[in-house]
RODO-2510 file (C-alpha; in nm, 4 decimals, decimal comma):
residues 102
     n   res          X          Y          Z
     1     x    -5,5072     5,3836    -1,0602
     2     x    -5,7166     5,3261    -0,7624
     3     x    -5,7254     4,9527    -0,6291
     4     x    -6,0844     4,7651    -0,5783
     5     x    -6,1947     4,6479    -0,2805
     6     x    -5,9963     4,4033    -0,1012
     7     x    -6,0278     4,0967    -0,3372
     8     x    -5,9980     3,9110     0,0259
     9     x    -6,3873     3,9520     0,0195
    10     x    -6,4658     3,7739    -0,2521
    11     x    -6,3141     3,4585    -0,2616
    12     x    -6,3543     3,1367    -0,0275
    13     x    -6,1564     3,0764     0,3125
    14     x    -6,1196     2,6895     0,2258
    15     x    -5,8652     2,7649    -0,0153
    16     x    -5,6158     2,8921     0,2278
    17     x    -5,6427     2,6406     0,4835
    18     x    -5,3192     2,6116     0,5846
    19     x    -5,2928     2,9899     0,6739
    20     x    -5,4346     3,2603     0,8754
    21     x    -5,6601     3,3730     0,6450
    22     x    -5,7269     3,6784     0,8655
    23     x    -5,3306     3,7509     0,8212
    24     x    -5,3402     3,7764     0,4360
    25     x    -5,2492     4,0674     0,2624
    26     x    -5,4189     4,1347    -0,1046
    27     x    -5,0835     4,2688    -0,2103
    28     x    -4,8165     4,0523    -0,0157
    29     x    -4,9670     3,7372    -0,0143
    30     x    -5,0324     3,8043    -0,4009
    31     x    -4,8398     3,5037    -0,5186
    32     x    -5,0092     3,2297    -0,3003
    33     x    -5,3755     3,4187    -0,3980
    34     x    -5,3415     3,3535    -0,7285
    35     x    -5,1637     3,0399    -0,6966
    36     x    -5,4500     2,9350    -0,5125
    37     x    -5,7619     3,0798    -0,7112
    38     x    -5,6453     2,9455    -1,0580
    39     x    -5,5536     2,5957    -0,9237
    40     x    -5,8905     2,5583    -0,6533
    41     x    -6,1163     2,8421    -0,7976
    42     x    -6,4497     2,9067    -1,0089
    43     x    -6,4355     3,1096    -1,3253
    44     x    -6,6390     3,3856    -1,1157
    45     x    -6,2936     3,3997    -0,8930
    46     x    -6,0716     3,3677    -1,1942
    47     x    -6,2204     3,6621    -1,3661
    48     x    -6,2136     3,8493    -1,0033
    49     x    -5,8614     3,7700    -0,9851
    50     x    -5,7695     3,8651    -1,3203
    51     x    -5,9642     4,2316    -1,2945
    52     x    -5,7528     4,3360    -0,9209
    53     x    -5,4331     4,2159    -1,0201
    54     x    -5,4411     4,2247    -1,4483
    55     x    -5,3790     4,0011    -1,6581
    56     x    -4,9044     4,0975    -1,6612
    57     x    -4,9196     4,0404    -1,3013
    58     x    -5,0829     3,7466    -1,3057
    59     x    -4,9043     3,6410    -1,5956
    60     x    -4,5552     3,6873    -1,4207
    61     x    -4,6464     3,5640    -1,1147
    62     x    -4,7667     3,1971    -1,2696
    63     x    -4,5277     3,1583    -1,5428
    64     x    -4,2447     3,1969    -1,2521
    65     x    -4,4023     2,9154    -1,0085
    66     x    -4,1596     2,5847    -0,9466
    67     x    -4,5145     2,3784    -1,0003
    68     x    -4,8548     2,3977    -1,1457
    69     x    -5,0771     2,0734    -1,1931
    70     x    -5,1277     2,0086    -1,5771
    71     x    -5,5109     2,1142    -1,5678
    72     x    -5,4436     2,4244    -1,4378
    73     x    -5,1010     2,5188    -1,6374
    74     x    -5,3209     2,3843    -1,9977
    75     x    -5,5809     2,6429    -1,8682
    76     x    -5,3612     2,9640    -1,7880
    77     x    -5,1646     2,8613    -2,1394
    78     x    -5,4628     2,9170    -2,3399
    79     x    -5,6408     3,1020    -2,1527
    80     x    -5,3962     3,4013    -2,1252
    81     x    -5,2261     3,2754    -2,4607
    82     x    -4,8538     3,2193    -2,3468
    83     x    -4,6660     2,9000    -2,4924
    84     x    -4,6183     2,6280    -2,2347
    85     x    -4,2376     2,6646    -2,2275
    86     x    -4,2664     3,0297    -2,0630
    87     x    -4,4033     2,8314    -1,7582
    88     x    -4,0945     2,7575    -1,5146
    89     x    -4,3037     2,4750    -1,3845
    90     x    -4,3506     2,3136    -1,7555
    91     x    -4,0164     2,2985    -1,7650
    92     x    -3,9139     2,2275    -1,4590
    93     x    -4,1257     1,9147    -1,5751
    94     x    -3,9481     1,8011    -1,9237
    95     x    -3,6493     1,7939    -1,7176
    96     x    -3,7502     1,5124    -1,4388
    97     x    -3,6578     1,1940    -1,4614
    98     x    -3,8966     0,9118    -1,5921
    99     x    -3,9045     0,5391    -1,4302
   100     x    -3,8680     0,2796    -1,6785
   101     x    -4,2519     0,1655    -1,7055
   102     x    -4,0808    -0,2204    -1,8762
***
């Protein structure tokens, strides 16, 4: 299966501004891409995202993340229809310890 163009292209340099964007690698910097994109990124992006790497890679690569904000792990829940508990980060979450609010 022949890969797109390099996804690179199409999405914005202000989400990586903490790295050389010119040093990013569609395929080894594939974690922190879609990371990125789903947490910071339009629904243009999203879909983008979701046609060069499909939707198992994307999938695997979010469900095994030590954190995802709420917004965005609600979203890739129901939008790709896994349960929260597959999410390493929703649990990682249950299992923190609460301050006494009384």
């Amino acid at each position: 299966m022949p890969k797109k163009k390099d996804i690179l292209q199409d999405v914005k340099r202000q989400y990586f501004w903490d790295v050389d964007f010119t040093e990013l690698d569609a395929e080894k910097s594939r974690r922190l891409i879609i990371e990125r994109i789903f947490t910071l990124g339009t629904s243009k992006e999203i879909m983008l995202i979701v046609d060069y790497y499909g939707a198992e890679n994307i999938i695997q690569v979010l469900t095994s993340l030590n954190y995802l904000d709420p917004k965005t792990l609600n979203f890739v829940s129901l939008y790709f229809n896994v349960p929260l508990p597959s999410f390493k980060s929703y649990i990682r979450r249950q299992s923190g310890r609460t301050c006494w609010t009384s």
